[in-house]
MARDOSE-279470 format. One record per residue (C-alpha): residue number from 1; residue in one letter; chain; x, y, z. Coordinates in Angstrom, 1 decimal, padded with zeros to 4 digits. Layout:
N
NUM_A_A_X_Y_Z
...
This chain:
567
1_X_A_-035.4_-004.7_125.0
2_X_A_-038.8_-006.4_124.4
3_X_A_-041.4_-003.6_122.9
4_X_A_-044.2_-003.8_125.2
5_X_A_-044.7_-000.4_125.6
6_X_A_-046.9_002.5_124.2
7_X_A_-045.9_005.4_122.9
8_X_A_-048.1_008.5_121.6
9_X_A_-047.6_011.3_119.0
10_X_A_-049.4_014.8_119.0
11_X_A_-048.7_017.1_115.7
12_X_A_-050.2_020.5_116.4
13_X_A_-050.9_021.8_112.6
14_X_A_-052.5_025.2_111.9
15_X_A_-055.7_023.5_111.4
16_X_A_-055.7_020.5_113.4
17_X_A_-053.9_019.1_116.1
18_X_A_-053.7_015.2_115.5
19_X_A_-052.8_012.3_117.7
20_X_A_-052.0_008.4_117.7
21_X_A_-051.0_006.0_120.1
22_X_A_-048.6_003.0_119.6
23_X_A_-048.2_-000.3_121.4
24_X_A_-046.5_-003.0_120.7
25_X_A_-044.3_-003.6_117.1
26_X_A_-046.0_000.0_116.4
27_X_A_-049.1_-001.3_115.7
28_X_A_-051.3_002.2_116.0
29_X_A_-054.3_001.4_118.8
30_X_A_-055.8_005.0_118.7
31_X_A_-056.2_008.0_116.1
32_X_A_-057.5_011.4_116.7
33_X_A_-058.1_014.7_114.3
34_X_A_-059.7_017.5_116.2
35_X_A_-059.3_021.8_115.4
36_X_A_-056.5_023.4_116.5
37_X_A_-057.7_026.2_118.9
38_X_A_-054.5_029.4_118.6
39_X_A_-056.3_030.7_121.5
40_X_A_-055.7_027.4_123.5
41_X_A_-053.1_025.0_122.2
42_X_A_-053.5_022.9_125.3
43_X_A_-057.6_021.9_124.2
44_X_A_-056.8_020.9_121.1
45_X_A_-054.1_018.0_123.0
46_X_A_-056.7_017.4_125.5
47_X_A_-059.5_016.2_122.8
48_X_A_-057.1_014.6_120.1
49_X_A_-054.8_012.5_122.4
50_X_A_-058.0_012.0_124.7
51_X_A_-060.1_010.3_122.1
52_X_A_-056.6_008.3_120.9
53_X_A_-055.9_007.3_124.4
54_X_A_-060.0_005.9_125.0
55_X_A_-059.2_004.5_121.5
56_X_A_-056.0_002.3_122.7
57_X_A_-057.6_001.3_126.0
58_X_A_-057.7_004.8_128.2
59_X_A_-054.8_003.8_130.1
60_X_A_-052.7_006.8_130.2
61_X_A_-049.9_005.1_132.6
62_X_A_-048.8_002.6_130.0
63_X_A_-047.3_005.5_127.8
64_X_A_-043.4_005.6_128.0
65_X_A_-042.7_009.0_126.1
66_X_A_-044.6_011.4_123.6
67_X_A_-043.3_012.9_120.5
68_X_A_-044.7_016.4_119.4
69_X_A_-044.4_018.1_116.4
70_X_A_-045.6_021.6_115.7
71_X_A_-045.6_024.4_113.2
72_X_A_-045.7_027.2_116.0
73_X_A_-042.0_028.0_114.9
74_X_A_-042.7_027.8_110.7
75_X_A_-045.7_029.9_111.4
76_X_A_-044.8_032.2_114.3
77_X_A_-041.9_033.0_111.5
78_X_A_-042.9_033.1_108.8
79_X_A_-046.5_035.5_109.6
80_X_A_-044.0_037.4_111.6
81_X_A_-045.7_036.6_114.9
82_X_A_-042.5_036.2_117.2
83_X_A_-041.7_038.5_120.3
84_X_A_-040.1_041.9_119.7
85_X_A_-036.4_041.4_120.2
86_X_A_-033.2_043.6_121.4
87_X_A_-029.8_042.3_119.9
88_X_A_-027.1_043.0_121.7
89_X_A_-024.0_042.6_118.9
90_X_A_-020.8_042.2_120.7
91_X_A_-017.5_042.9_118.9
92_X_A_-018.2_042.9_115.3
93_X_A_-020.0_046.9_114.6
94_X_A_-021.3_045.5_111.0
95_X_A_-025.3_046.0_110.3
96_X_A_-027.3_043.2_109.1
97_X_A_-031.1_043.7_108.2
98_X_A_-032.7_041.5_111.1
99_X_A_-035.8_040.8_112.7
100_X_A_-035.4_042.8_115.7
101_X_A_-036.5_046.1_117.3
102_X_A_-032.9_047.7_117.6
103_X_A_-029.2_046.9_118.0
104_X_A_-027.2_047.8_120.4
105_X_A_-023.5_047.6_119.8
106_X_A_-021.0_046.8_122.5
107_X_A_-017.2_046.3_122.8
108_X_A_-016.0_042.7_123.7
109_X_A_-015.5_039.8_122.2
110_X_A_-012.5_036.8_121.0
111_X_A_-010.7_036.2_118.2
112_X_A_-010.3_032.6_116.5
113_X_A_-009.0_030.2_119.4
114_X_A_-010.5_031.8_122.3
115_X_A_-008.4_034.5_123.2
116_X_A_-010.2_037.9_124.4
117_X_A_-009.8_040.7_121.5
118_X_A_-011.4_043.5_123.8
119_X_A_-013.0_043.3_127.2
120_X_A_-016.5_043.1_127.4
121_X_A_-018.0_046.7_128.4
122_X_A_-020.2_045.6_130.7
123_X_A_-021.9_049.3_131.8
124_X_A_-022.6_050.0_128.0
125_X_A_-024.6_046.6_128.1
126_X_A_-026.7_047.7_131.0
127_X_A_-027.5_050.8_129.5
128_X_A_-028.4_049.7_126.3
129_X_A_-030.9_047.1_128.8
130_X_A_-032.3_050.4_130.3
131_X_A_-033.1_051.5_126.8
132_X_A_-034.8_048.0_125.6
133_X_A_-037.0_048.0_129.0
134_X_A_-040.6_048.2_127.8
135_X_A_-039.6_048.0_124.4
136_X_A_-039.0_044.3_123.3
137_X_A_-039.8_040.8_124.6
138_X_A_-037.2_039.0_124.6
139_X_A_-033.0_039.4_124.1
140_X_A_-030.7_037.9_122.0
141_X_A_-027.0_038.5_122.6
142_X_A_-024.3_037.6_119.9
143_X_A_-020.8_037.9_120.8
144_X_A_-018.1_037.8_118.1
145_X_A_-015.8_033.9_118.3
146_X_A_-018.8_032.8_121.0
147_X_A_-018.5_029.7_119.1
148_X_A_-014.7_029.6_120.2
149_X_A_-015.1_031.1_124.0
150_X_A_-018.9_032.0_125.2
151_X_A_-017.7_033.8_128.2
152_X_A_-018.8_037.3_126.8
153_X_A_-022.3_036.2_126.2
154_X_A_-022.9_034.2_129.1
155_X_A_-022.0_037.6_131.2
156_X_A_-024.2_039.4_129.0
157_X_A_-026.8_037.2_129.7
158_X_A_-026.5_037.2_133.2
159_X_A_-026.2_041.3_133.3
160_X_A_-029.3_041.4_131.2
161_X_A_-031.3_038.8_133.3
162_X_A_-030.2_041.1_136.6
163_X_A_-031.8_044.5_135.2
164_X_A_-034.5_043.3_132.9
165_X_A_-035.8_039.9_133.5
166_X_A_-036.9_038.4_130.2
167_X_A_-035.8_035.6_128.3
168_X_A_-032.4_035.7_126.3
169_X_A_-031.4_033.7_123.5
170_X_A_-027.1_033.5_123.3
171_X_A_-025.8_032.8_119.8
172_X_A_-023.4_030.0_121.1
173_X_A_-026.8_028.3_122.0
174_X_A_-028.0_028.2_118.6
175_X_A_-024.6_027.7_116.5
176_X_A_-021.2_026.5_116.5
177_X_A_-020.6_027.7_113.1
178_X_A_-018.4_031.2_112.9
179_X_A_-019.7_032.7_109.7
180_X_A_-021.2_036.1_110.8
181_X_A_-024.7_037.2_109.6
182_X_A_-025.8_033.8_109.9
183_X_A_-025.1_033.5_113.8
184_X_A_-027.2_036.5_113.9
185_X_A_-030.1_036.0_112.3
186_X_A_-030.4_032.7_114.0
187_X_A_-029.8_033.8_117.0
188_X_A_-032.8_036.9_116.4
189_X_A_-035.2_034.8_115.2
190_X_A_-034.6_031.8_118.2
191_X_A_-035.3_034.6_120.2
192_X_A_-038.3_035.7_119.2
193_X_A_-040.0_032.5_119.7
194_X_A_-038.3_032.1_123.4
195_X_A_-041.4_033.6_124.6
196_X_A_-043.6_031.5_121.8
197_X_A_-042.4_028.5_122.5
198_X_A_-042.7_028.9_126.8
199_X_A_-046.5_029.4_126.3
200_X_A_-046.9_025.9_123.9
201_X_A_-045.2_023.9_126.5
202_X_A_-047.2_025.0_129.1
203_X_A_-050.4_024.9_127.3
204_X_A_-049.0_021.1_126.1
205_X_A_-047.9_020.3_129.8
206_X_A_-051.7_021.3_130.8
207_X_A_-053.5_019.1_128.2
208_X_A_-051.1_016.2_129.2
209_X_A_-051.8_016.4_132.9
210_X_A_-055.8_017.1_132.8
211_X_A_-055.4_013.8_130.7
212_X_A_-052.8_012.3_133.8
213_X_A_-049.9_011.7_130.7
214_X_A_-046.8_011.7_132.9
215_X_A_-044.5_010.4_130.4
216_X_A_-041.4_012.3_129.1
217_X_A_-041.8_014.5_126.0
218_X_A_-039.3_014.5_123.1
219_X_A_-040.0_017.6_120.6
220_X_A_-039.4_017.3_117.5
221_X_A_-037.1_019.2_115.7
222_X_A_-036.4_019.8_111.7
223_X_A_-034.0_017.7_111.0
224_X_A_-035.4_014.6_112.7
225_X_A_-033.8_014.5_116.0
226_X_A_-035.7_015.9_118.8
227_X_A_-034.8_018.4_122.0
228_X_A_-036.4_017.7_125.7
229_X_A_-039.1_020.5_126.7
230_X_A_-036.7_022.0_128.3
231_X_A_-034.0_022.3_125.2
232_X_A_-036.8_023.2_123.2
233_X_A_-037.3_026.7_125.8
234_X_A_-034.1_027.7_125.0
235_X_A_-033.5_026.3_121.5
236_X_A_-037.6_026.8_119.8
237_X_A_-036.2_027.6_116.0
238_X_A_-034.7_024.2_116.2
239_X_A_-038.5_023.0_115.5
240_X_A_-038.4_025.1_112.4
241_X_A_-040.1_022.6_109.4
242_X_A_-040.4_019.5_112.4
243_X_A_-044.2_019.2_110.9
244_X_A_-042.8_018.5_107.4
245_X_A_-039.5_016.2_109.3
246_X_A_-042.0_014.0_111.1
247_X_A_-044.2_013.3_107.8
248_X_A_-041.1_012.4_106.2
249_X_A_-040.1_010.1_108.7
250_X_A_-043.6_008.6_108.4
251_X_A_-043.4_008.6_104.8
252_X_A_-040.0_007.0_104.7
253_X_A_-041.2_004.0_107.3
254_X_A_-044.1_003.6_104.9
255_X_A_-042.3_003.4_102.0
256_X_A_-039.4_000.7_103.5
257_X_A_-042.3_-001.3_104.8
258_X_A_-043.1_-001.8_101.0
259_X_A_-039.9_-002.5_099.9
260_X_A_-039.3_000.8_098.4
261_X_A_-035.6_002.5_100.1
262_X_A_-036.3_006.0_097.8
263_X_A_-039.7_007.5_097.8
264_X_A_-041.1_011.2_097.5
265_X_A_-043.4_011.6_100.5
266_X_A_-045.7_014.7_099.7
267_X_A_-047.7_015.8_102.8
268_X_A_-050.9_018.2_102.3
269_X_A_-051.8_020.6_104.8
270_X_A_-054.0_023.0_105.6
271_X_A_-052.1_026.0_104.5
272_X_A_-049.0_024.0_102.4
273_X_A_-048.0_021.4_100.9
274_X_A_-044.3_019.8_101.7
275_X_A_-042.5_017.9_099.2
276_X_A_-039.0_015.8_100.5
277_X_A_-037.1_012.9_098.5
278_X_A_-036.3_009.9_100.3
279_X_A_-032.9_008.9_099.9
280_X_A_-031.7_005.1_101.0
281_X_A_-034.5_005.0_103.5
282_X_A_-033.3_008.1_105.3
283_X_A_-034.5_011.9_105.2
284_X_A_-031.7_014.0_104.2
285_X_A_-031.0_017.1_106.0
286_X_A_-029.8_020.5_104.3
287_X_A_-026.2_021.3_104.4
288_X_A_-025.2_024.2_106.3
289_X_A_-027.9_025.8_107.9
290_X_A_-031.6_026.3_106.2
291_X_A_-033.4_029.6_104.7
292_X_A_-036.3_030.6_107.1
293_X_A_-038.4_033.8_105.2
294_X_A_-035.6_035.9_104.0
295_X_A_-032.8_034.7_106.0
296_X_A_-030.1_032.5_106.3
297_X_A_-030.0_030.5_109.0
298_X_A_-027.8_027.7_110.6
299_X_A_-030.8_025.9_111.9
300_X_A_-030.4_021.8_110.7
301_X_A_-033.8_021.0_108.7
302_X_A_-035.1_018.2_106.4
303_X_A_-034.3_019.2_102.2
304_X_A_-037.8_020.4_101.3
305_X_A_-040.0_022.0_098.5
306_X_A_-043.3_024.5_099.6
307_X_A_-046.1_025.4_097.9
308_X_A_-048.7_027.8_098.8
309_X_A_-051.7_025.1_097.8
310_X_A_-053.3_023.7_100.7
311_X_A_-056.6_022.4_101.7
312_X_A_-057.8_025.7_103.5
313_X_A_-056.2_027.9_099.9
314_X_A_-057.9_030.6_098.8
315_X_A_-060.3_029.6_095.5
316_X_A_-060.7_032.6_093.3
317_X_A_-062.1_033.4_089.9
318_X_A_-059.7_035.6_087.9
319_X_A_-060.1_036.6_084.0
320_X_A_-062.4_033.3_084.2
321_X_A_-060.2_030.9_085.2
322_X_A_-060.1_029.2_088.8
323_X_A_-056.9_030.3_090.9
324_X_A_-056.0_028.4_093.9
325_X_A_-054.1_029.6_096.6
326_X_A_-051.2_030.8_098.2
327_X_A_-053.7_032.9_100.8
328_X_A_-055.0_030.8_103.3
329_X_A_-058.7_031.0_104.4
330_X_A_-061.0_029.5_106.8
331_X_A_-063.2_027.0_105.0
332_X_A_-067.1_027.6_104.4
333_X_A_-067.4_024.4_106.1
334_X_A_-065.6_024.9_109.6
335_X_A_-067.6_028.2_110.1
336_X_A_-069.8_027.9_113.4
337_X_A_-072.8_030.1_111.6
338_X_A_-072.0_030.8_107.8
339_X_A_-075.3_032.0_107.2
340_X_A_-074.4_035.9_107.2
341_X_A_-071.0_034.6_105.5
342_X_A_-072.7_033.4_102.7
343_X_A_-074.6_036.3_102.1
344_X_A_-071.8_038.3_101.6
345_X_A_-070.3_036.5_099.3
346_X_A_-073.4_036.2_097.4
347_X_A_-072.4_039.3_096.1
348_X_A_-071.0_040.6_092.8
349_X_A_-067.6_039.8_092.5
350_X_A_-066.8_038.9_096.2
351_X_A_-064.7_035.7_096.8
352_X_A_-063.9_036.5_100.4
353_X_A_-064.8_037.8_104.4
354_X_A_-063.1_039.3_107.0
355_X_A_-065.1_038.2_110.6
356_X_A_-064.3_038.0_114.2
357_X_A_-064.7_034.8_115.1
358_X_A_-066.6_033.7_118.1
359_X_A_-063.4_032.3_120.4
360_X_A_-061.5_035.4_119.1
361_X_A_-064.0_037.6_120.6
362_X_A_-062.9_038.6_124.0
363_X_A_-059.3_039.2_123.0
364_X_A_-060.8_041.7_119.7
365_X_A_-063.4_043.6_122.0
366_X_A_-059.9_044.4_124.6
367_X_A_-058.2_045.4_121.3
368_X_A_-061.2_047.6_119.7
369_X_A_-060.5_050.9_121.5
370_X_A_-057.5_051.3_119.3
371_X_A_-058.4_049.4_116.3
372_X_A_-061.3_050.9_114.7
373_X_A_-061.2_047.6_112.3
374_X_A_-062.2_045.4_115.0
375_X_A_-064.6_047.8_116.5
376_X_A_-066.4_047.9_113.0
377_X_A_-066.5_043.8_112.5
378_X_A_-067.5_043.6_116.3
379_X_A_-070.5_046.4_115.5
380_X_A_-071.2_044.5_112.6
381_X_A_-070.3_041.0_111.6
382_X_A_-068.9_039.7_108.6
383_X_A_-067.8_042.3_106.0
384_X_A_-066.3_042.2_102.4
385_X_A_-062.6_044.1_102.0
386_X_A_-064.7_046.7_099.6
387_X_A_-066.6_047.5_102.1
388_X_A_-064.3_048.1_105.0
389_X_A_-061.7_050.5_102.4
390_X_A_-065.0_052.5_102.0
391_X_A_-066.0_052.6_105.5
392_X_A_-062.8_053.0_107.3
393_X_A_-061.5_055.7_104.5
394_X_A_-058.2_053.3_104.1
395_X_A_-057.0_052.2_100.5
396_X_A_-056.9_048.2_099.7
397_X_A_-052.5_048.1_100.3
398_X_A_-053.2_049.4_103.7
399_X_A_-056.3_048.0_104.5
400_X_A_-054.4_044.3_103.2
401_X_A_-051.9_045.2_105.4
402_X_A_-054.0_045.7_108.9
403_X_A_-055.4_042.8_107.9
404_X_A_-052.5_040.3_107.7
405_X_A_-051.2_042.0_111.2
406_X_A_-054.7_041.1_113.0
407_X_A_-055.1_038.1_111.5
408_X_A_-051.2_036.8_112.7
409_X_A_-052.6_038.1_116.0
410_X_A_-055.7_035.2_115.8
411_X_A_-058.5_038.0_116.0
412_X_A_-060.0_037.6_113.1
413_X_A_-059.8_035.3_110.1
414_X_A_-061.1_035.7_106.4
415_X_A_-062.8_033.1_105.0
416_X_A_-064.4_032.2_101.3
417_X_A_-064.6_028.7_099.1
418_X_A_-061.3_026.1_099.8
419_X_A_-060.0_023.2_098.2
420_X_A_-061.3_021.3_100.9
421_X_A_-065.3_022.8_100.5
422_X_A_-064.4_021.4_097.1
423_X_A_-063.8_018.1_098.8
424_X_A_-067.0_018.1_100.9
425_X_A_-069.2_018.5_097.7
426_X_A_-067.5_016.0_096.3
427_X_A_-068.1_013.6_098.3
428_X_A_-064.7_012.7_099.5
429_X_A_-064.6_015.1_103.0
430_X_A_-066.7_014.7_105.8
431_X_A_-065.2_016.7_108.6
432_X_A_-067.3_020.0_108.6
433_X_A_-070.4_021.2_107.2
434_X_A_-071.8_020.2_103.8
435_X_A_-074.7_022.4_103.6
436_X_A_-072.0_025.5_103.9
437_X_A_-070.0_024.5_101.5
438_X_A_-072.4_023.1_099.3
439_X_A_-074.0_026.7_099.1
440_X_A_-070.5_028.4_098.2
441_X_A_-070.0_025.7_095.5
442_X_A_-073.2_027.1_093.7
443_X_A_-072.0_031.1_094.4
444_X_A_-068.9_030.7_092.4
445_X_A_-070.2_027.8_089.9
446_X_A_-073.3_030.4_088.9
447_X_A_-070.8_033.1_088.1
448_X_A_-068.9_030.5_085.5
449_X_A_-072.1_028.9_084.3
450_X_A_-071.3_025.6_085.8
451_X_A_-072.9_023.2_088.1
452_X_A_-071.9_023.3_091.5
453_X_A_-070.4_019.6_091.7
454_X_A_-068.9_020.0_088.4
455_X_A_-066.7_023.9_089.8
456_X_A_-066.2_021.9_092.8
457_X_A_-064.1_019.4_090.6
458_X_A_-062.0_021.7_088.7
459_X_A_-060.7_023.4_092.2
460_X_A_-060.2_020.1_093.2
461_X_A_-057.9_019.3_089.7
462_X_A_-056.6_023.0_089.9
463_X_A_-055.0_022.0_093.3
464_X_A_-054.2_018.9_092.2
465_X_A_-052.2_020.3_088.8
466_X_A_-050.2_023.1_091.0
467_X_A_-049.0_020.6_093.5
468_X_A_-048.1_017.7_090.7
469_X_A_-046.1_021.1_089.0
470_X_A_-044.4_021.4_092.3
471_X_A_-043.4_017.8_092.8
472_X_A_-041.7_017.9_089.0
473_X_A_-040.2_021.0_089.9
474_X_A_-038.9_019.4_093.2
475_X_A_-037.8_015.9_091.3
476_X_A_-035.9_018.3_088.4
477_X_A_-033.8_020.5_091.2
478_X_A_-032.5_017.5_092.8
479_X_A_-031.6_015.9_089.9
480_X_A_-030.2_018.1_087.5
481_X_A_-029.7_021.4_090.3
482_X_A_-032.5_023.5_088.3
483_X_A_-036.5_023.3_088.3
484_X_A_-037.1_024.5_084.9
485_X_A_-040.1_026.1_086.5
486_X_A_-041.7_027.9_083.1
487_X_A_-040.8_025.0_081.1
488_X_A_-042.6_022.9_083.8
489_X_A_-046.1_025.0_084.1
490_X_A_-046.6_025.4_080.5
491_X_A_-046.1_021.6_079.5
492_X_A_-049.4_021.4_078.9
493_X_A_-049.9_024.0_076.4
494_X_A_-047.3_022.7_074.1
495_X_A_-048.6_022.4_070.5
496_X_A_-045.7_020.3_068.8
497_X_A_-044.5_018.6_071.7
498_X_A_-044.9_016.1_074.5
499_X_A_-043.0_016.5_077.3
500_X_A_-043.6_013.7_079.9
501_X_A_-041.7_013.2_083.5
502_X_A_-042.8_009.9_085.1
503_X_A_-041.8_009.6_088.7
504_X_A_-039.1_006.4_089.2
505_X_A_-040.4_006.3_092.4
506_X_A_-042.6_005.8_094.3
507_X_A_-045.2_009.0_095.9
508_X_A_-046.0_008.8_099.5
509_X_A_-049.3_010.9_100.3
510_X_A_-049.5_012.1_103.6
511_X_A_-052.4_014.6_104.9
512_X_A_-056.0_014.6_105.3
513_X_A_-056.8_015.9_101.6
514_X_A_-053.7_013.7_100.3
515_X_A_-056.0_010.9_098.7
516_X_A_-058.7_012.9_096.7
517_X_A_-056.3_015.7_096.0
518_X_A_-052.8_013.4_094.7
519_X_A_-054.8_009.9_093.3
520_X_A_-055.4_011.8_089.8
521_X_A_-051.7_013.4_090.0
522_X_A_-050.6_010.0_090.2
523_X_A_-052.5_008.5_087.1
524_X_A_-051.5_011.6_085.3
525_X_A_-048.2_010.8_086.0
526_X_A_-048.1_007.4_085.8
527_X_A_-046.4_007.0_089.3
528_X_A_-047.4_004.7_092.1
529_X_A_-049.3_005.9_094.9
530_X_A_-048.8_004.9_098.4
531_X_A_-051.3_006.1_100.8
532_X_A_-050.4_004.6_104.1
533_X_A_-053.0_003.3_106.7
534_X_A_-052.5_006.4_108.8
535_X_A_-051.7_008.9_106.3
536_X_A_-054.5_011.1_107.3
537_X_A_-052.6_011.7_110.8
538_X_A_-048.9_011.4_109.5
539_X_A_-047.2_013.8_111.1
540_X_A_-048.4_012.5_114.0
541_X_A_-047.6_009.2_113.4
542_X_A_-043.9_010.4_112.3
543_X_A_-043.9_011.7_116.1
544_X_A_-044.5_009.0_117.6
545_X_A_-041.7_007.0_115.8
546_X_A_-039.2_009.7_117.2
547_X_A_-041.0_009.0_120.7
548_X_A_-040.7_004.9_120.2
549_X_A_-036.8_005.1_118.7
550_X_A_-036.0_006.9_122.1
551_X_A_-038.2_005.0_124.3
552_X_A_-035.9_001.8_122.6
553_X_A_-032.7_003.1_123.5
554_X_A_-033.4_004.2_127.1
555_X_A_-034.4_001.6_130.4
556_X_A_-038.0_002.0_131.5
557_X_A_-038.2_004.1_134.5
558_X_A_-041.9_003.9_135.5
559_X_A_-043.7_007.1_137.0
560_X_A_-040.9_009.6_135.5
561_X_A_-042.6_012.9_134.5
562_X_A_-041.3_015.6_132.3
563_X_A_-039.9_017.5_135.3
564_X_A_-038.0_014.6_136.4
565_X_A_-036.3_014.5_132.9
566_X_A_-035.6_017.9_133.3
567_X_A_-034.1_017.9_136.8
């Protein structure tokens, strides 16, 4: 098939929402970054595929399929902002520690080979529904042998969907695999982003029509392959880690297009950064199932490393020394007024804010009657964790704690100094406001007797030295099965010694603060770099390639829309 069509990529991060546009031999005609907005996904698609689309020629008809990537499932899991969920166990009466409201247990189920071991109990079900109603979200049902005969949970379902209408996740959905407590926990957490996932698409779906995009959609999922929008309602934890599977992707196309079939592609977001090994030109998937938080799964994802050091970390000062991350803050630099901000954090000893921010401002004020939290930031602006404890007559755990639960409800954020203010005064970012960030470089350099260009360097290499630990780390476990973690961070502090681990391969930098923050890891190292031409938007770029390698394998069928595919 000749490869005259265009494909597009959007990769909805927790900071930005990036897009690209492919034509012919993948040649990329339009690039986008623009915020991320939790309160309205769909914007942040309208602006970045917009501007990619008036980039590559404006004509929206040409495109033959769009691949999305998003960390709505890492996140929604891993902040513990998925639905509240009833599990309905069938069969098996063993408790497992899950992230649902309740169990319900009912009689039922099959035994290896398909062959009924009890009959389902069918009024205890609809009782236990009774009890759910106005309780939880969303349902997951998990029937014991589902993966031999689903007959149990599909009647479950059904029963379920007659008395209490929401949406239901069934463990033969999610897994074919028998082993117990992991059909469960997969099947609790899919359904906890059943509801998450229904309100992306249809924010997506908007943003794509109000640009008059009618092409099919392939989502991406973590191990590389992708799901149709309407697989991905019924199937969301699937997309768990797709952000980090389409960079790899990228990375691996990048690194083949230089001759290199093993890379490490390291991708720097806002919040993480995502280390995988390329293997032979491919991205290798984890055996068995993945580990999502504190459970095992049987979701299919890309063999990753984490760490909490990120462009938007949290810079702190502790015992003198500059700590970076794993919090995640909103930078100086994207605040819309960080005058009062700045104030704040002028003070003794403060490193970061808690504020309402301006779109989060209806949804606080219908929240503030019961939260006297929001009332108090709403009444007055911008406050310091000290002074809320003192105010509010709550201790720091609890106060911490209130905290984390209003900010995974996007009401309020916290925000002090980042890796990426660093980057701003710098010189190597341009993508916010300087002047902010400029004036937080000289709070924090003041209190260490340093100029401010000169602090904002050191975050800069402290970022730069926790993700190069990482990558060695990473390289060490999937060479000799074990990280050698302590060994690893104090190399540097040996007095008799010189321990030295060069890279064989090639490093693949991926993300908007790859360049500045990975060049010097590099030298240090003595590893080649690679920063590909679109490294800034990889994840989107990696996208699009799932888009284009489906678009290749399918006849063109001009006019089809995403409901067509569907139907």
């Amino acid at each position: 098939m000749e490869n005259d069509f265009f494909v597009a990529g959007v990769d909805t991060g927790g900071t930005f929402t990036d897009a690209v546009v492919l034509g012919p031999g993948g040649k990329v005609l339009g690039r986008a970054k623009r915020p991320t907005r939790h309160h309205d996904l769909g914007t942040g698609t309208l602006e970045a595929l917009g501007e990619a689309l008036r980039q590559a020629g404006g004509d929206a008809d040409r495109l033959r399929r769009v691949g999305v990537s998003t960390t709505l499932a890492t996140n929604s899991v891993v902040e513990g902002r998925g639905a509240r969920v009833g599990l309905f166990q069938i069969g098996v009466r063993k408790p497992v520690r899950l992230p649902v409201v309740s169990v319900e247990f009912v009689q039922g189920g099959h035994m290896v080979g398909g062959r009924e071991e009890a009959p389902l109990d069918v009024q205890a079900l609809v009782n236990g529904v009774r009890r759910f109603q106005g309780h939880v979200d969303a349902y997951a049902v998990a029937a014991s042998g589902s993966c031999f005969n689903p007959n149990h949970e599909l009647v479950a379902a059904k029963a379920i969907s007659m008395v209490d209408p929401l949406p239901v996740s069934c463990a033969h959905e999610v897994s074919d695999l028998p082993s117990h407590e992991e059909r469960l926990a997969t099947v609790a957490l899919n359904a906890g982003l059943l509801p998450v996932m229904e309100h992306f698409l249809e924010r997506l779906r908007s943003g794509l029509d109000a640009l008059g995009v009618h092409a099919p959609v392939s989502v991406v999922c973590g191990d590389g392959e992708s799901l149709t929008p309407e697989q991905a309602l019924h199937r969301p934890l699937s997309t768990f880690a797709a952000g980090p599977a389409a960079s790899a992707l990228y990375g691996a196309h990048a690194a083949l297009e230089r001759g290199h079939a093993d890379a490490l592609v390291v991708d720097v977001g806002g919040t993480t950064t995502d280390l995988v090994t390329v293997r032979g030109g491919e991205v290798p998937v984890r055996d068995g199932g993945s580990i999502i938080g504190p459970w095992e799964t049987h979701v299919r994802a890309v063999e990753l490393r984490t760490v909490g050091i990120g462009g938007d970390s949290h810079v702190r000062v502790e015992h003198g020394a500059i700590r970076v991350g794993p919090r995640r803050m909103r930078p100086l630099a994207l605040l819309d007024d960080a005058g009062s901000v700045l104030d704040r954090l002028a003070q003794a000893e403060v490193d970061r804010v808690v504020l309402v921010p301006e779109e989060c401002r209806d949804r606080a004020e219908s929240l503030a009657g019961k939260s006297p939290l929001l009332r108090y930031l709403l009444d007055h602006g911008p406050s310091t964790a000290s002074e809320l404890t003192r105010v509010l007559g709550r201790n720091l755990v609890e106060l911490e704690q209130r905290l984390e639960e209003l900010a995974r409800d996007r009401v309020l954020v916290e925000t002090g100094f980042t890796p990426s203010d660093a980057l701003h005064v710098s010189g190597q970012a341009a993508f916010g406001d300087f002047d902010s960030a400029s004036r937080g470089a000289a709070i924090w350099a003041e209190r260490l007797g340093l100029d401010p260009k000169a602090f904002a360097g050191q975050v800069v290499d402290v970022a730069s030295c926790g993700i190069e630990d990482a990558l060695v780390e990473h390289m060490l476990r999937a060479e000799l099965g074990h990280d050698l973690a302590g060994l690893v961070r104090r190399r540097r502090e040996l007095r008799t010694i010189a321990l030295e681990l060069r890279p064989r391969v090639p490093v693949v930098a991926l993300g908007a603060a790859g360049r500045p923050l990975l060049e010097e890891m590099g030298r240090r190292l003595g590893a080649e770099c690679i920063f590909p031409r679109e490294h800034e938007v990889g994840n989107a770029v990696g996208a699009a390639l799932v888009a284009e390698r489906i678009a290749r394998m399918e006849p063109p069928t001009p006019g089809q829309s995403v409901q067509e595919e569907k139907q």
